[in-house]
C-alpha positions in Angstrom: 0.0 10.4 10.8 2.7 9.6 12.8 3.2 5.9 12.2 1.5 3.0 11.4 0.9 1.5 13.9 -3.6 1.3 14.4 -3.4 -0.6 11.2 -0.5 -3.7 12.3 -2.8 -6.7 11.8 -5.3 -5.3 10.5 -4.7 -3.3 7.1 -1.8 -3.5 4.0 -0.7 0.2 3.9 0.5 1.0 0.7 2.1 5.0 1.0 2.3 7.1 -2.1 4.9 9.7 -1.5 5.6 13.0 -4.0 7.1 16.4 -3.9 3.8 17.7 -5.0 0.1 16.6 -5.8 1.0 17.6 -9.6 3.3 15.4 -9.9 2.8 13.3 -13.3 4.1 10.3 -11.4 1.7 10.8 -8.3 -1.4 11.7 -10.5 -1.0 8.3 -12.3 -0.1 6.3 -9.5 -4.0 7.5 -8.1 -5.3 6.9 -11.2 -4.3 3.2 -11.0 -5.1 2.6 -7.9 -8.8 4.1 -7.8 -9.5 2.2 -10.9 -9.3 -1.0 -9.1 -10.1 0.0 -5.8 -12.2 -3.6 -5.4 -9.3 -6.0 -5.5 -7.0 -3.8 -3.4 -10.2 -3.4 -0.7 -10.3 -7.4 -0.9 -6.6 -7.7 0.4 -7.2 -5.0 3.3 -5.4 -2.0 1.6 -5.4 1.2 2.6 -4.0 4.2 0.4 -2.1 6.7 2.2 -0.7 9.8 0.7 2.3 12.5 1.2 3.0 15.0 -1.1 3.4 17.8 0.9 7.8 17.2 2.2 7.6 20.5 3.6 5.6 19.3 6.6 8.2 16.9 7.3 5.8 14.3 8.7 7.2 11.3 10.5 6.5 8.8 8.0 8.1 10.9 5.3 11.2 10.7 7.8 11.1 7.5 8.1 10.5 6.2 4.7 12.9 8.9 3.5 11.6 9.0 -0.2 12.9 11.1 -2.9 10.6 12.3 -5.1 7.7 9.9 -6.3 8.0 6.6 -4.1 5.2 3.5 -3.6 5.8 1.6 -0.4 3.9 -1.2 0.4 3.7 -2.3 4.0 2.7 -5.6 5.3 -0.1 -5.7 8.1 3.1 -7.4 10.2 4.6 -3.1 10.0 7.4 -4.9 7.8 8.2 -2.6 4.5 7.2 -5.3 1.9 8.6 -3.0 -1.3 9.6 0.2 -2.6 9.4 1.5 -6.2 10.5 5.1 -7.5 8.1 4.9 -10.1 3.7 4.2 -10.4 2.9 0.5 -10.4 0.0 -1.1 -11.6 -2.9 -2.6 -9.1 -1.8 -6.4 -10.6 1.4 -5.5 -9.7 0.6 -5.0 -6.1 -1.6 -7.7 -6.0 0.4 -10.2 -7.0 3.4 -8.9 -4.4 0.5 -9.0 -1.5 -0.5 -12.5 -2.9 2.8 -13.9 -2.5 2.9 -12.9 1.2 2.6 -15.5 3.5 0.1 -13.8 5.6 -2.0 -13.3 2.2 -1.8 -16.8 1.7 -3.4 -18.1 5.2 -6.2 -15.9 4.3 -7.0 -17.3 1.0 -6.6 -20.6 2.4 -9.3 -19.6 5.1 -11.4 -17.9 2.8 -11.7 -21.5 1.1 -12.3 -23.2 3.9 -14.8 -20.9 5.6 -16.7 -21.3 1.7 -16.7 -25.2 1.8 -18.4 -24.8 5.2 -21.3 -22.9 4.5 
């Protein structure tokens, strides 16, 4: 993939870079984020992954990551955060929360509710 751009407005990317499938970092950062797949799918994420820096795609360029990296990307294209280690699905959650564009949707989510 070359950027990110088909999924500006429209999805949070959150890219999951690692030397290697096998790494232990990489295999648990999956495992947490497939066991609460529901509540990232409510918040429009999308799970991308890298571990191949050989192929020197042009996200791995751009993010530059060394070894295990997490980035999570607003659906504004802004890099929202960056951890060197696995981080939990309420972790995530709660960043995407905060987000101001998160926040509208809640807000119209209620509102949409009270008028049905």
């Amino acid at each position: 993939m070359a950027d990110l751009s088909e999924f500006r407005w429209k999805k949070r990317p959150v890219l999951v870079f690692a030397d290697s499938a096998d790494d232990p970092a990489f295999i648990e950062q999956m495992e947490l984020l497939h066991s609460r797949e529901e509540e990232l799918r409510e918040r429009d994420v999308i799970v991308l992954t890298d571990t191949d820096p050989e192929a020197r795609s042009p996200l791995r360029l751009q993010m530059r990551p060394r070894g295990f990296m997490l980035v999570l990307v607003g659906k504004d294209g802004g890099n929202k955060l960056r951890k060197p280690f696995p981080w939990s699905v309420r972790e995530i959650t709660r960043s995407i929360d905060k987000m101001p564009m998160r926040q509208r949707e809640i807000r119209e989510e209620k509102e949409a509710a009270r008028e049905r």
